[in-house]
N, C-alpha and C positions, 0 to 999 in steps of 0.2 A: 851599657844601655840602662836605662832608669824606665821603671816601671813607676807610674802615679795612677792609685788606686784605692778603696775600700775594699777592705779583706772581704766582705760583706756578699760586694755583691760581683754579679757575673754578667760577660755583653749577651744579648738578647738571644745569640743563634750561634751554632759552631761557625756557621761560614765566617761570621764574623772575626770570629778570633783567627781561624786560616786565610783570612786577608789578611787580618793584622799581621801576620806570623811572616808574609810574604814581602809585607813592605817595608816590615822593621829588617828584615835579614838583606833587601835590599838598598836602604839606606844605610846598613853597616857595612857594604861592599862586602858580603860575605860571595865565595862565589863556589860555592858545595855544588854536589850534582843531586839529580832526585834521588838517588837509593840513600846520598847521605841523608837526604830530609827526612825520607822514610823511615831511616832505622833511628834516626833524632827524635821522630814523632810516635814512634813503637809502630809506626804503618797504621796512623789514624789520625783523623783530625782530632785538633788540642779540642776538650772537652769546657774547660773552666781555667781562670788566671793561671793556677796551678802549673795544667798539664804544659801551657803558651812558655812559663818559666821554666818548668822543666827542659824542654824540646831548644829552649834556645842556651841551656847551661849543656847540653846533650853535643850541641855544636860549639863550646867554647866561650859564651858569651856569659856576664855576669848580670845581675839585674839586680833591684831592691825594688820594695814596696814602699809607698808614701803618701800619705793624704795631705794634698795643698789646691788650693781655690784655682781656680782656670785664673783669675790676676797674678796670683804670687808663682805661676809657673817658671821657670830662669831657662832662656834659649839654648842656654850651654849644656841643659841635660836632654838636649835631643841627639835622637829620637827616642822619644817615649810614648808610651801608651795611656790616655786620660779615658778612666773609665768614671761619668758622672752614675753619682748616688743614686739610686729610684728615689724617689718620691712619694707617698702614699699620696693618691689620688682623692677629692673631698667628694661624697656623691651618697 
C-alpha cells in the first residue's frame, strides 16, 4: 500500500481516517475479523497519519510516505491515501 502525503499535515476528523482505514483494508482484500482490527488499532480510532500507518503495519501491511501532485499520481500504487496540503486562507 503506498501512502501519498505531507508529514505536515493531518485529515480534518478521526472519522476520517476510520473510513479510510476501512476501505483501504478493503481494497487490499484483507479479510481480519473485528477483535483483529481492534487489537491492530489499540481499541481506538487511528488519531493522525501515524496511528492509520501503524494499525495497518499491526495487520501485515507495509506503506511509505510521499509528496506528489494529484497529476503525477501512477495508478499502479493503488490504493493509496492523497491527503492535500491546507492552504493558508487570505482574509
Amino acid at each position: 500500500m503506498s501512502m501519498v502525503a505531507a508529514e505536515s499535515v493531518a485529515p480534518s476528523s478521526v472519522s476520517d481516517l476510520t473510513l479510510c482505514l476501512d476501505v483501504i483494508l478493503r481494497e487490499l482484500g484483507w479479510r481480519g475479523t473485528p477483535r483483529q482490527l481492534a487489537e491492530a488499532t489499540g481499541l481506538r480510532d487511528p488519531r493522525d497519519l501515524t496511528d492509520l500507518r501503524n494499525a495497518m503495519a499491526n495487520l501485515g501491511f507495509t506503506s511509505r510516505v510521499s509528496e506528489r501532485r494529484m497529476r503525477d499520481l501512477d495508478p499502479r500504487l493503488m490504493p493509496f491515501l492523497f491527503i492535500q496540503e491546507a492552504r493558508a486562507r487570505a482574509g
